[in-house]
C-alpha positions, 0 to 999 in steps of 0.5 A: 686672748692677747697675741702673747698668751696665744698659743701657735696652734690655737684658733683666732678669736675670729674664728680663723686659725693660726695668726700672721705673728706666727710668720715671724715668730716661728716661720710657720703657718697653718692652712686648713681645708677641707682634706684636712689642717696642715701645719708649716714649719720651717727649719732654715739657717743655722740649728741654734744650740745652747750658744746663742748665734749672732743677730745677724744670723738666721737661726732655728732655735731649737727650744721654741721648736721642740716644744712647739712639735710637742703641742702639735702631736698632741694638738685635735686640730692638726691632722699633718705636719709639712717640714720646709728644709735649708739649713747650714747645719748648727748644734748636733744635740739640738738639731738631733734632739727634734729630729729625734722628736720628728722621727718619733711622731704618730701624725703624718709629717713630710720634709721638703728640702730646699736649697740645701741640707747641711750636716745636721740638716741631714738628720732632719730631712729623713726624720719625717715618714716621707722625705722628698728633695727639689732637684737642685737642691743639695746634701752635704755630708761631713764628719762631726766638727768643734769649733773654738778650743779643742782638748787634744785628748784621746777622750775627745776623739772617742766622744767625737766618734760616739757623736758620728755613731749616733748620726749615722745609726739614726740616718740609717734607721730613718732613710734607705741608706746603709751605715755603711754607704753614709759614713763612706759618704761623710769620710769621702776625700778629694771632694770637697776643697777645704774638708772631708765628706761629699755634697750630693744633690736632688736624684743622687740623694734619692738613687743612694736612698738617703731621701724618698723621693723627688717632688716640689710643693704640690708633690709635699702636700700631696703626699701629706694629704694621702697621709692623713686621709689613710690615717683617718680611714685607720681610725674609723676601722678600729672597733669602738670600745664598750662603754662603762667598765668592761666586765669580766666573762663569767665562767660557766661551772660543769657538771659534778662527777655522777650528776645525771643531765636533766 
């Protein structure tokens, strides 16, 4: 199989599993031990939308990625998914839509955020079952922004609050965080120089419940780890199901009024 029809998580010809080019292409990577296989991704830079950014810019393009977490949860050779966040943010709809994929996973997935997770980053850091945040790492928190020519129409200003709307609901049903609290983080004044909103950092991410927990790499793969061994003891408790089509209980008929028993 050349390098072009392969597919990220399919097994080398060598009997190794991954391939280097994956680095590059993706910024992913797959470790397999005997706890079980982990697949890396990273999500850095700006989430690249319909508008293509400059070659000078690090991008995440969001139609390699959606596809890619649609393989991996249906893939029998990962058990675990280890999200590595800094991002600057980007398209609210593609950064939102695989954070929507994220969220909706069955395996067992955390996010690292490193650096920083800015606007839409946001989003994508608590979608996974576990967020953790290094210390020094930060969260900036704005209201929704267009750039390039704006239609100053009430319209516009209503479909900019619908788009805050599903922003906050979807950070609150996936973090400990209220709607209330985050949208008074992201309207927050005097903070920033040149904006609305608030930056906030490793402990004061975790305190306002917006991330789960501080930890580093080991702290990650840790947490990844107790994930997939529950998830494996989960399925080898559930019964096994009978083989061949299942057959309906007969029901058993009684007596007739006025039959006399044996």
């Amino acid at each position: 199989m050349d390098k072009e029809s392969r597919h990220p998580d399919s097994p080398r010809e060598d009997g190794g599993f991954g391939d280097p080019q994956q680095l590059v292409d993706f910024g992913a990577a797959v470790n397999r031990d005997s706890r079980g296989t982990i697949y890396t991704l990273t999500i850095v830079g700006q989430v690249e939308g319909h508008q293509v950014l400059p070659e000078t810019a690090k991008a995440t393009k969001y139609e390699h990625v959606m596809p890619l977490l649609a393989s991996l949860e249906q893939s029998e050779e990962i058990d675990g998914i280890l999200l590595l966040l800094n991002t600057v943010g980007g398209d609210i709809e593609a950064g939102l839509g695989i954070a929507e994929l994220i969220a909706g996973m069955r395996k067992p997935t955390v996010s690292l955020v490193l650096g920083g997770g800015h606007s839409i980053g946001v989003p994508l850091a608590v979608a996974p079952k576990v967020s953790m945040i290094v210390p020094s790492a930060s969260m900036t928190i704005h209201p929704v922004r267009m750039n390039g020519t704006v239609i100053a129409a009430p319209q516009t200003f209503n479909y900019f609050e619908r788009i805050q709307e599903r922003i906050v609901s979807f950070v609150a049903k996936n973090s400990r965080i209220s709607k209330k609290k985050f949208l008074g983080l992201m309207l927050k004044t005097g903070e920033m120089a040149a904006d609305v909103g608030s930056v906030i950092y490793g402990e004061e991410a975790v305190a306002l419940g917006l991330i789960d927990r501080i930890g580093g790499l080991s702290d990650a793969l840790d947490c990844l780890y107790e994930q997939i061994a529950q998830a494996r003891r989960e399925k080898g408790a559930e019964p096994a199901k009978p083989e061949g089509p299942e057959r309906k209980p007969q029901k058993k008929e009684g007596r007739k009024m006025g039959e006399k028993k044996g």
